[in-house]
OpenMM code with the backbone's topology and positions (N, CA, C; nanometers):
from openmm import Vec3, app, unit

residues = "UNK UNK UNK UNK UNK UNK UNK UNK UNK UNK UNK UNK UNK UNK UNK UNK UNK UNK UNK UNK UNK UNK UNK UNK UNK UNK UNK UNK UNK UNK UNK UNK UNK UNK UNK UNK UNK UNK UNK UNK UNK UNK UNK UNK UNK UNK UNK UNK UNK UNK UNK UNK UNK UNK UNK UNK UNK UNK UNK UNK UNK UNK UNK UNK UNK UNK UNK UNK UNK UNK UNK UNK UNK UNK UNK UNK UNK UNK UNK UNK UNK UNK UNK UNK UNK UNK UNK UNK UNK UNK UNK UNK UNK UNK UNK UNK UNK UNK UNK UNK UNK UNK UNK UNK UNK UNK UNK UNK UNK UNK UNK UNK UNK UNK UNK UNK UNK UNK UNK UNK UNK UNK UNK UNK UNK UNK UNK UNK UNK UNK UNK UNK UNK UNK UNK UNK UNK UNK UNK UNK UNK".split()
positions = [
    Vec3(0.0851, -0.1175, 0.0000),
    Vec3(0.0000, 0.0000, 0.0000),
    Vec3(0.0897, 0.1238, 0.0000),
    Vec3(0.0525, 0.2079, -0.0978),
    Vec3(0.0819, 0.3471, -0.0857),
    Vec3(0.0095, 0.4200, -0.1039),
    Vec3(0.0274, 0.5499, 0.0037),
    Vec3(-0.0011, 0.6694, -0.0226),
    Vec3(0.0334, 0.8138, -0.1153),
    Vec3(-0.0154, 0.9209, -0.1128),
    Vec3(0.0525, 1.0169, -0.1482),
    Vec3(-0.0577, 1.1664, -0.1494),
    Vec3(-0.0530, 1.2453, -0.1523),
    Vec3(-0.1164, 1.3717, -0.1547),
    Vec3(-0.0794, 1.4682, -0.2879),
    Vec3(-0.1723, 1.4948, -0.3830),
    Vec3(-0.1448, 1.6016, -0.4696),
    Vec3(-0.1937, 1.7091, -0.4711),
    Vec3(-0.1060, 1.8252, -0.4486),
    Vec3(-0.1622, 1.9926, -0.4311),
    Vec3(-0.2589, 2.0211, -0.5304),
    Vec3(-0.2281, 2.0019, -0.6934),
    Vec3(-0.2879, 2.0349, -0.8037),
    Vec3(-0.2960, 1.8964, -0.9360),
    Vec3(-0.3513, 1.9952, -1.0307),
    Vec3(-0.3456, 1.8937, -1.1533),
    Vec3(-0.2277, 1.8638, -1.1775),
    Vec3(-0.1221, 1.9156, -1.1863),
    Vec3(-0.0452, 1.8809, -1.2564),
    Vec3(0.0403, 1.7949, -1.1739),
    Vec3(0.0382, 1.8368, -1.0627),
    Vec3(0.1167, 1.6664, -0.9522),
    Vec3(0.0303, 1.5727, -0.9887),
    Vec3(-0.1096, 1.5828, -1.0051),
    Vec3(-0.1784, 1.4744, -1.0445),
    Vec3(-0.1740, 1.3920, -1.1894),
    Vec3(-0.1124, 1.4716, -1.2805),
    Vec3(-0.0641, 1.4458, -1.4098),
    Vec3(0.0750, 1.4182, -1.4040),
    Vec3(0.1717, 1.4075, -1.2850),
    Vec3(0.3117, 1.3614, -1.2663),
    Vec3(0.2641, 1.2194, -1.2144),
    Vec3(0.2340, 1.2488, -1.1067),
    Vec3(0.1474, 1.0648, -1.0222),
    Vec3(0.1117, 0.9519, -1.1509),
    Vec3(0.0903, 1.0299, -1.2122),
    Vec3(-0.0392, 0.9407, -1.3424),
    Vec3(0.0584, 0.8795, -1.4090),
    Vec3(0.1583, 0.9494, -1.4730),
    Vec3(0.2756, 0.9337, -1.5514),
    Vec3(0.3859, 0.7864, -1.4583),
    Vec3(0.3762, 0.8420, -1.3779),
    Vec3(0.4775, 0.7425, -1.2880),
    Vec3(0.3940, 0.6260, -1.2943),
    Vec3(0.2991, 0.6465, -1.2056),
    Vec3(0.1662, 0.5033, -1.2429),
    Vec3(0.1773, 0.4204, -1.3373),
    Vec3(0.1129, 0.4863, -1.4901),
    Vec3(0.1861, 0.4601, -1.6171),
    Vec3(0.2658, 0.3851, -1.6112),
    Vec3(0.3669, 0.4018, -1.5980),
    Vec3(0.4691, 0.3208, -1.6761),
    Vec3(0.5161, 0.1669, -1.5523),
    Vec3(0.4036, 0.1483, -1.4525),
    Vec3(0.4123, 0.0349, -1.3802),
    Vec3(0.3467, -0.0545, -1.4294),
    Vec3(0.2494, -0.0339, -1.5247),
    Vec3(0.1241, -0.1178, -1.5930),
    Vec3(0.1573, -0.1985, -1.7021),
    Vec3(0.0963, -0.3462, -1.6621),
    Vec3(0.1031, -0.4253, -1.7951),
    Vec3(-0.0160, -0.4641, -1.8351),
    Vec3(-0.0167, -0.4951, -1.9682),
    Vec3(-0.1769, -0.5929, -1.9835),
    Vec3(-0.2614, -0.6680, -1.9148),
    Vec3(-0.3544, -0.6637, -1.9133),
    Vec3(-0.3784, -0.7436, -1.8138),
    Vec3(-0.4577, -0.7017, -1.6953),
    Vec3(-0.4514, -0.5477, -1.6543),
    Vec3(-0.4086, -0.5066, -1.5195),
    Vec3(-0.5795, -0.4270, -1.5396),
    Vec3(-0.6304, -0.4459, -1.3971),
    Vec3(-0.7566, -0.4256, -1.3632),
    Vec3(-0.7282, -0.3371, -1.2504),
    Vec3(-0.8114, -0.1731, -1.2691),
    Vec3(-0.7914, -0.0456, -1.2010),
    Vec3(-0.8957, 0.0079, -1.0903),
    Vec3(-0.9487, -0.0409, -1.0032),
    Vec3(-1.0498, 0.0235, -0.9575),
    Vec3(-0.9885, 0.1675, -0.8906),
    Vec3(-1.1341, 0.2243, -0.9281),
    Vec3(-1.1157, 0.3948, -0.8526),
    Vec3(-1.2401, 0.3928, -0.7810),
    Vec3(-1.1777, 0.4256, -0.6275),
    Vec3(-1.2869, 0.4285, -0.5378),
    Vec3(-1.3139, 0.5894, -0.4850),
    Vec3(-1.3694, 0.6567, -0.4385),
    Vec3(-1.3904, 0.7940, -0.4202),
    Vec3(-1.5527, 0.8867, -0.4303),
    Vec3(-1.5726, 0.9555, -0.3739),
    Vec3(-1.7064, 1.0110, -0.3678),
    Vec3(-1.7440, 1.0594, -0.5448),
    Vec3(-1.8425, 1.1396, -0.5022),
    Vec3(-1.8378, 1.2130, -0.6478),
    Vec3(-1.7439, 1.3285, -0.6334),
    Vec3(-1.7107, 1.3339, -0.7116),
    Vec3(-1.6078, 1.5060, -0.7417),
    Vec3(-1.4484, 1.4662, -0.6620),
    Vec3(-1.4538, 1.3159, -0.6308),
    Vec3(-1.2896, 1.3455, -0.5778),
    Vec3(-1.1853, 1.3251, -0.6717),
    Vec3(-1.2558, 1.2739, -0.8192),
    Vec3(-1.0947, 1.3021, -0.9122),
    Vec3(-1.0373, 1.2035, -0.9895),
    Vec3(-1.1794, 1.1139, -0.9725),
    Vec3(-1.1861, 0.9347, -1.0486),
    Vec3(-1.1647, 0.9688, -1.1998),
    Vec3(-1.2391, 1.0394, -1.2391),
    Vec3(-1.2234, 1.0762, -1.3873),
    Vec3(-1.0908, 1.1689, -1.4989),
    Vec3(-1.0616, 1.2750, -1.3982),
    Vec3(-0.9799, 1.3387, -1.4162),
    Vec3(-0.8219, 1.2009, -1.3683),
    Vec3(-0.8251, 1.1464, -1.2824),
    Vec3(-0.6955, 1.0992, -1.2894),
    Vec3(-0.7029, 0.9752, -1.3943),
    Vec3(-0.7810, 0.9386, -1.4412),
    Vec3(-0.7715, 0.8724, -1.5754),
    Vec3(-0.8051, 0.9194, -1.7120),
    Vec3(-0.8123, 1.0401, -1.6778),
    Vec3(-0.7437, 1.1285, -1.8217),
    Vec3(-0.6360, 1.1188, -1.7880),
    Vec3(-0.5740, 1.1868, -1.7007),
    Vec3(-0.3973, 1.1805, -1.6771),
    Vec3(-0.3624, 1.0573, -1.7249),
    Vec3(-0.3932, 0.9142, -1.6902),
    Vec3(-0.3277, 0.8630, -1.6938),
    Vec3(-0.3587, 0.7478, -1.8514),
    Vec3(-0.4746, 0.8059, -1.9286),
    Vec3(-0.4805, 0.7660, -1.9928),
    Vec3(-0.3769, 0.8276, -2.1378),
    Vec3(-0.3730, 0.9667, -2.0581),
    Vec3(-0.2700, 1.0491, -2.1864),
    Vec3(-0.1295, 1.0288, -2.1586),
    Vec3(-0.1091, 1.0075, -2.0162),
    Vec3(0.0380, 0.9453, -2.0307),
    Vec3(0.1003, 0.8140, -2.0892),
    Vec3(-0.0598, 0.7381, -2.1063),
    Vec3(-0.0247, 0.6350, -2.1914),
    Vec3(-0.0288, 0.6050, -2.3393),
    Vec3(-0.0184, 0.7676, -2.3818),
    Vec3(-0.0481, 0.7615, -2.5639),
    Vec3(-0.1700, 0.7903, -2.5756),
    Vec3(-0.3147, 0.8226, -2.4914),
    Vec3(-0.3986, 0.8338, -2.6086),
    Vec3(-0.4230, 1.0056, -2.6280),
    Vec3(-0.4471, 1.0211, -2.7989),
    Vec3(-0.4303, 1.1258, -2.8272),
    Vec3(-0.5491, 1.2324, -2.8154),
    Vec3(-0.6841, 1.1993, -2.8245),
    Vec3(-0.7791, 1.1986, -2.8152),
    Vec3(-0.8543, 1.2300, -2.6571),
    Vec3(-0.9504, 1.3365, -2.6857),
    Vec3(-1.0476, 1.4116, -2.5361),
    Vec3(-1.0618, 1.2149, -2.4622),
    Vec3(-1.0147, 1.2366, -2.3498),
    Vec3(-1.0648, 1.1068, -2.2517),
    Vec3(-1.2074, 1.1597, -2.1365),
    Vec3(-1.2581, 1.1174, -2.2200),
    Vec3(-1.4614, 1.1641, -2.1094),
    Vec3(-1.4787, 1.0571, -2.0620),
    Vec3(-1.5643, 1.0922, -1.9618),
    Vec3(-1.6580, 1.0264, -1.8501),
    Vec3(-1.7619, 0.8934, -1.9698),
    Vec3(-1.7476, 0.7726, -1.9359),
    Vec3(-1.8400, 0.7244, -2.0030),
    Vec3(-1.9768, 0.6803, -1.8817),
    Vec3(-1.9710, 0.7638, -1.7927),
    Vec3(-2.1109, 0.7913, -1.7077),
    Vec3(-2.2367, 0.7298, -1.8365),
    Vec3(-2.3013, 0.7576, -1.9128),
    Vec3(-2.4349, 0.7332, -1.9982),
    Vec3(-2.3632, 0.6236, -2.0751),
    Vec3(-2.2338, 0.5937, -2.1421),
    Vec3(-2.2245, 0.5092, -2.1867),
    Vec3(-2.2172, 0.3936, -2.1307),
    Vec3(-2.1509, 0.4001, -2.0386),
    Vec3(-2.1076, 0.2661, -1.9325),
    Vec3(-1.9506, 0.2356, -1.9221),
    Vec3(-1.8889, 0.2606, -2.0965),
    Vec3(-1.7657, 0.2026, -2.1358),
    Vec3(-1.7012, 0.2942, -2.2286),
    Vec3(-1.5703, 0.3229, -2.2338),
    Vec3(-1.5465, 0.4304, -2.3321),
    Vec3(-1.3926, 0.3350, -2.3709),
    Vec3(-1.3780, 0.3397, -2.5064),
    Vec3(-1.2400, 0.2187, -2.5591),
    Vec3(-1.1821, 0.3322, -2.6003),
    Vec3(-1.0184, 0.3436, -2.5706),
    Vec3(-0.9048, 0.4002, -2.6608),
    Vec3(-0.8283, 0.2884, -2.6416),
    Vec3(-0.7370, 0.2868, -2.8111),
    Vec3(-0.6345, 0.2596, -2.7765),
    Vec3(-0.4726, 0.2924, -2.8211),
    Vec3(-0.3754, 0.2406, -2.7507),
    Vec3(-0.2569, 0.3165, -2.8386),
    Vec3(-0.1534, 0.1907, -2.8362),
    Vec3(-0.0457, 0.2712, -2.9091),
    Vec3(0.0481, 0.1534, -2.9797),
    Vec3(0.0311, 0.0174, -2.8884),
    Vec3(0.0399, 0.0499, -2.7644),
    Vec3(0.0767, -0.0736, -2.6844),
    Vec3(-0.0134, -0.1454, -2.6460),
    Vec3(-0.1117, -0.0598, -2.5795),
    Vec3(-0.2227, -0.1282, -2.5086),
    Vec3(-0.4040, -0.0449, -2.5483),
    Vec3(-0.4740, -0.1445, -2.5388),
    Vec3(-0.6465, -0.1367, -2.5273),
    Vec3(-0.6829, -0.0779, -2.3607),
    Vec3(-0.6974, -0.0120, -2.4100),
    Vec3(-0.7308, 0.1234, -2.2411),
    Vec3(-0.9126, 0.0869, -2.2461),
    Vec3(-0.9512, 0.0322, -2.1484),
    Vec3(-1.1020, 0.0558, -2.1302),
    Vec3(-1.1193, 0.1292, -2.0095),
    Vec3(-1.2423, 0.2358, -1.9742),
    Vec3(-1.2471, 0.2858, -1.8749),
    Vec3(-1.4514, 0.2997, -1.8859),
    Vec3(-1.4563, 0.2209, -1.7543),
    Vec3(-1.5991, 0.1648, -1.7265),
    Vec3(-1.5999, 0.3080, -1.6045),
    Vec3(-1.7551, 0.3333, -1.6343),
    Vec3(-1.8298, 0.3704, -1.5062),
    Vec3(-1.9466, 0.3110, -1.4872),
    Vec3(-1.9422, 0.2413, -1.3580),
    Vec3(-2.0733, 0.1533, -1.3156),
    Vec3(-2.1891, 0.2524, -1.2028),
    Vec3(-2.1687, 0.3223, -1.2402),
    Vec3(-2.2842, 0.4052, -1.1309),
    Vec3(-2.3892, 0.3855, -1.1857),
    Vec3(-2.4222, 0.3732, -1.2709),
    Vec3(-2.5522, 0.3522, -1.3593),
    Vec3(-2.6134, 0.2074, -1.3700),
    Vec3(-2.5341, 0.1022, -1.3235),
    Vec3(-2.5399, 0.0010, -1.3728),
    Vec3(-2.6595, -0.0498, -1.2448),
    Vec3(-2.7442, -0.1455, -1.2767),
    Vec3(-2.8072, -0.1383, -1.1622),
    Vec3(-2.7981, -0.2908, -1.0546),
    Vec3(-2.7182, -0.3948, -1.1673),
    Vec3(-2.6874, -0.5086, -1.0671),
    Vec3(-2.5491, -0.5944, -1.1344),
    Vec3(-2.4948, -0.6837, -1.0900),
    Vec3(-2.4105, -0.7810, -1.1485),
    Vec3(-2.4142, -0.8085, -1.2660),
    Vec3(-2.5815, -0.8610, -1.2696),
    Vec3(-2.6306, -0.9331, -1.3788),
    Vec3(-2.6223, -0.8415, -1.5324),
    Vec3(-2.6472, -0.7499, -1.5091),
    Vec3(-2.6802, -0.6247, -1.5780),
    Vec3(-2.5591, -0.6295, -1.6733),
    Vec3(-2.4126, -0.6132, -1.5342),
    Vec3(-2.2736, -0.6062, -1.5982),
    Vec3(-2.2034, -0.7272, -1.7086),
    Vec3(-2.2896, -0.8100, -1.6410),
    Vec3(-2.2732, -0.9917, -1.7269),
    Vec3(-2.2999, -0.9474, -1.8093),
    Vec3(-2.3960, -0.9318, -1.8613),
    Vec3(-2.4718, -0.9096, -1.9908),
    Vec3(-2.4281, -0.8263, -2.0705),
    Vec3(-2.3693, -0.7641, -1.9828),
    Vec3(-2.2667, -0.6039, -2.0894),
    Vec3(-2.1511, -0.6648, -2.1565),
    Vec3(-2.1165, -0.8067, -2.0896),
    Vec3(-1.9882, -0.8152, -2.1661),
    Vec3(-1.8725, -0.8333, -2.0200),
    Vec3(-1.8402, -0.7414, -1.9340),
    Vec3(-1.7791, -0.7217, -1.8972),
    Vec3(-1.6606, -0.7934, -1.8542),
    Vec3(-1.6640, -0.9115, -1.8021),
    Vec3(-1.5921, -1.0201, -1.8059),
    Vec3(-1.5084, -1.0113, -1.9472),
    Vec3(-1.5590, -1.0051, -1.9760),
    Vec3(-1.4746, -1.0379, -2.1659),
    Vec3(-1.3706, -0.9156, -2.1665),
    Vec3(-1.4048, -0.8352, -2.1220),
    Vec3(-1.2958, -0.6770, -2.1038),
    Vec3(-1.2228, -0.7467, -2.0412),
    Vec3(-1.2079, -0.8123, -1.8843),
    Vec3(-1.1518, -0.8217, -1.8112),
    Vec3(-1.0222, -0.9398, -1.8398),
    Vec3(-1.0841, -1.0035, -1.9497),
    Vec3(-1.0454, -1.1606, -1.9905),
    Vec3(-0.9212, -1.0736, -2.1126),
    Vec3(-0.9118, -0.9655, -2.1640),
    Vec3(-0.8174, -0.9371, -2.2754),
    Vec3(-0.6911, -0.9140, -2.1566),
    Vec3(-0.5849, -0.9613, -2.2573),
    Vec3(-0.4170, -1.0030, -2.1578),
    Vec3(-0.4139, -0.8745, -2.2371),
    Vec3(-0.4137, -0.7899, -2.3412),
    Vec3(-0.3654, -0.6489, -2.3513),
    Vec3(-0.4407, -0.5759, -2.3636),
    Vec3(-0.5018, -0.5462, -2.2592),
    Vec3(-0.5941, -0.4538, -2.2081),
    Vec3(-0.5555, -0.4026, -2.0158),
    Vec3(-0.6099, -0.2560, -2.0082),
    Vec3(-0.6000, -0.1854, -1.8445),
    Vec3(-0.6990, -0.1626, -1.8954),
    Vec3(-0.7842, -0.2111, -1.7494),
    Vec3(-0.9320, -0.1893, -1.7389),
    Vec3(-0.8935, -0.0677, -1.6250),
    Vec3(-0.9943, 0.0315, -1.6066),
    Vec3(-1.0276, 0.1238, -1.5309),
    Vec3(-1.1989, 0.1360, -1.4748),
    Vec3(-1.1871, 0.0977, -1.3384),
    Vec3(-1.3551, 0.0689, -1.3465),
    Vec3(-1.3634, 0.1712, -1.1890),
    Vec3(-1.4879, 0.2753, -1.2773),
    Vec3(-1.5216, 0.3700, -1.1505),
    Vec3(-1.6745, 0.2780, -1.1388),
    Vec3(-1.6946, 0.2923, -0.9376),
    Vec3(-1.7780, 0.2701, -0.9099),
    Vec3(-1.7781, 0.1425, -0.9219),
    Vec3(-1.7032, 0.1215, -0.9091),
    Vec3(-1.6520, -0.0963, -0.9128),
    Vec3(-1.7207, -0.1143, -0.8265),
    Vec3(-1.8103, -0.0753, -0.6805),
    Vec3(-1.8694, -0.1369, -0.5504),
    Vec3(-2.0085, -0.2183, -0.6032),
    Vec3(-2.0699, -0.1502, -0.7767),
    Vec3(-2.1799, -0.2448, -0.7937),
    Vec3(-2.1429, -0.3976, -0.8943),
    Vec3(-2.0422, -0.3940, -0.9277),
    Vec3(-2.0120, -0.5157, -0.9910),
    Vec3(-1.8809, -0.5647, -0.9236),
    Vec3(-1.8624, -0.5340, -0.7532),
    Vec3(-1.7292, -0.6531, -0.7292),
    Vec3(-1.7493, -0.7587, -0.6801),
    Vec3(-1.8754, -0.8488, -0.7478),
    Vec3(-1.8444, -1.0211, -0.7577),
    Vec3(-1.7786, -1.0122, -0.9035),
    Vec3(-1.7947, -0.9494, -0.9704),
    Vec3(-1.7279, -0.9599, -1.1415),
    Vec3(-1.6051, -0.9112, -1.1588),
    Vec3(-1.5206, -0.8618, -1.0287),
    Vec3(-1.3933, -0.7904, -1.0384),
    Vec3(-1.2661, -0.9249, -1.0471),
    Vec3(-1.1968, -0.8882, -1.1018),
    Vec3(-1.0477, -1.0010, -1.1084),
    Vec3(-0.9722, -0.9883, -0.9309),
    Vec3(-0.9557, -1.0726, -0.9288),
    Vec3(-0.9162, -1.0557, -0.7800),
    Vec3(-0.7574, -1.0135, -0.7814),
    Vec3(-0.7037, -1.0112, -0.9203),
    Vec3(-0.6009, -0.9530, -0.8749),
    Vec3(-0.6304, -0.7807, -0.9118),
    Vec3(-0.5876, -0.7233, -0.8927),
    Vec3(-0.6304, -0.5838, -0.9106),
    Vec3(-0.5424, -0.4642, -0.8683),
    Vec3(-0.5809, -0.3483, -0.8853),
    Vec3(-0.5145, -0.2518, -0.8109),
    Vec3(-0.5571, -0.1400, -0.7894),
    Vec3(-0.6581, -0.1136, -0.6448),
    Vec3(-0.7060, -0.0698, -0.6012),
    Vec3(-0.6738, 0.1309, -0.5415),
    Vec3(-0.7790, 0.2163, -0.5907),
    Vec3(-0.7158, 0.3285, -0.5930),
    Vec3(-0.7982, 0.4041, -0.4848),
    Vec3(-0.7803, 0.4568, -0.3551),
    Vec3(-0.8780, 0.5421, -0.2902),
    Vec3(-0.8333, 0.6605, -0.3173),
    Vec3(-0.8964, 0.7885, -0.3853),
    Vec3(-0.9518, 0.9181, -0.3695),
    Vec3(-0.9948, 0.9386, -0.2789),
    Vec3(-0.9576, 1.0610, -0.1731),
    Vec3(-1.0114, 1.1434, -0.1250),
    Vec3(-0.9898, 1.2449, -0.1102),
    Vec3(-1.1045, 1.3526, -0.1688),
    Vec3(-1.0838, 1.4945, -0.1694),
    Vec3(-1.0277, 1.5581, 0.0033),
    Vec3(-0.9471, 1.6556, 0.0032),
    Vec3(-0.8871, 1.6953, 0.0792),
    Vec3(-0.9244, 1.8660, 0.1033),
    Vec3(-0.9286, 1.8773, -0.0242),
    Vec3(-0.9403, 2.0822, -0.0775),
    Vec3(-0.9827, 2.0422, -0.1886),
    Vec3(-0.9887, 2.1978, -0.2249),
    Vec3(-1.0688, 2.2284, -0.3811),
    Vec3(-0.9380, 2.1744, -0.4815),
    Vec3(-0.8340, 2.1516, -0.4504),
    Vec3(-0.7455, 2.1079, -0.5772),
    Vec3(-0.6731, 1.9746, -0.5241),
    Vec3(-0.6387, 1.9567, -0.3980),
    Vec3(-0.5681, 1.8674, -0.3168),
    Vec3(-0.6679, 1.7379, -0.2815),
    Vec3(-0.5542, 1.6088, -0.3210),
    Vec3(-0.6054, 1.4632, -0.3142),
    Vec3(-0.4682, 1.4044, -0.2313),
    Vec3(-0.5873, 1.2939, -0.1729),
    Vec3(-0.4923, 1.2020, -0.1478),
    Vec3(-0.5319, 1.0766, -0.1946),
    Vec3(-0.3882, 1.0042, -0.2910),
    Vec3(-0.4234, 0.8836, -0.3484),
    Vec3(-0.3748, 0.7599, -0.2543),
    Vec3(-0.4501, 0.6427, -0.2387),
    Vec3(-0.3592, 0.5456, -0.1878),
    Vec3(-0.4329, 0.4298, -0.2640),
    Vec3(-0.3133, 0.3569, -0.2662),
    Vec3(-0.2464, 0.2404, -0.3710),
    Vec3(-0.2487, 0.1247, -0.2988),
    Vec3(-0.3600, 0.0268, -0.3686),
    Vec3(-0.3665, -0.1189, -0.2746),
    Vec3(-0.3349, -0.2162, -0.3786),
    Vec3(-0.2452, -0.3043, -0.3817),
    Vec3(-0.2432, -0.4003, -0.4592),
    Vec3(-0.2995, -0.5268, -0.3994),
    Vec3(-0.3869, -0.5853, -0.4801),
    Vec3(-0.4541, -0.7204, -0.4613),
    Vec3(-0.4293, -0.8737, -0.5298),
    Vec3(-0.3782, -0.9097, -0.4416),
    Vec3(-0.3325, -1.0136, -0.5268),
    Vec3(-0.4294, -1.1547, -0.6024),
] * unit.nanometer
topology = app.Topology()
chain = topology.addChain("A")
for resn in residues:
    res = topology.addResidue(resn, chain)
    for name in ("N", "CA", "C"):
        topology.addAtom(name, app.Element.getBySymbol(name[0]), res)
């Protein structure tokens, strides 16, 4: 487990970068955090530190939003919407989880974690101030 605290965006766009480059295929992201603590925004960071060139949005109404770049298939799920397990079965989701070159990013993972990979790597947000977070880092084996 680690911690850390970021004053602004752009420590939060250094964090992301470092993050980055620990990730292999494979690798399943939960972001845990209220609304507004920074689930979305730190996977823009860290989706642009990983090559993609392209606006990274909230797929809130979609469910699922796909980029990808030279290396890897970036998926980034939001389940707030989702209304049970079953729901997520049916979406597929497993099958995201099942690609070896793919980082899944799943906000709001608390309504589908019987469907989560048990290995994982677990992210708590919590807002601190209007610009200041603190991230901490759980790896699950």
């Amino acid at each position: 487990m680690q911690k850390c605290i970021v004053k602004n965006l752009k420590q939060t766009q250094v964090l992301a970068k470092k993050f980055a480059k620990t990730l292999s295929g494979g690798t399943t992201i939960l972001l845990s955090g209220d609304l507004g603590a920074g689930k979305t925004t730190f996977t823009q960071c860290l989706f642009k530190a990983m090559g993609v060139k392209e606006p990274v949005t909230s797929p809130t109404f979609t469910l699922l939003k796909e980029y990808k770049t030279k290396k890897y298939e970036l998926y980034h799920f939001d389940m707030y919407r989702i209304d049970d397990e079953n729901e997520a079965s049916e979406f597929g989701l497993l099958d995201y989880f099942a690609n070896e070159n793919a980082i899944n990013v799943v906000e709001w993972f608390e309504k589908v974690e019987g469907l989560i990979p048990k290995k994982n790597i677990l992210i708590k947000i919590t807002k601190l101030g209007v610009t200041e977070r603190e991230f901490e880092f759980i790896y699950n084996e």
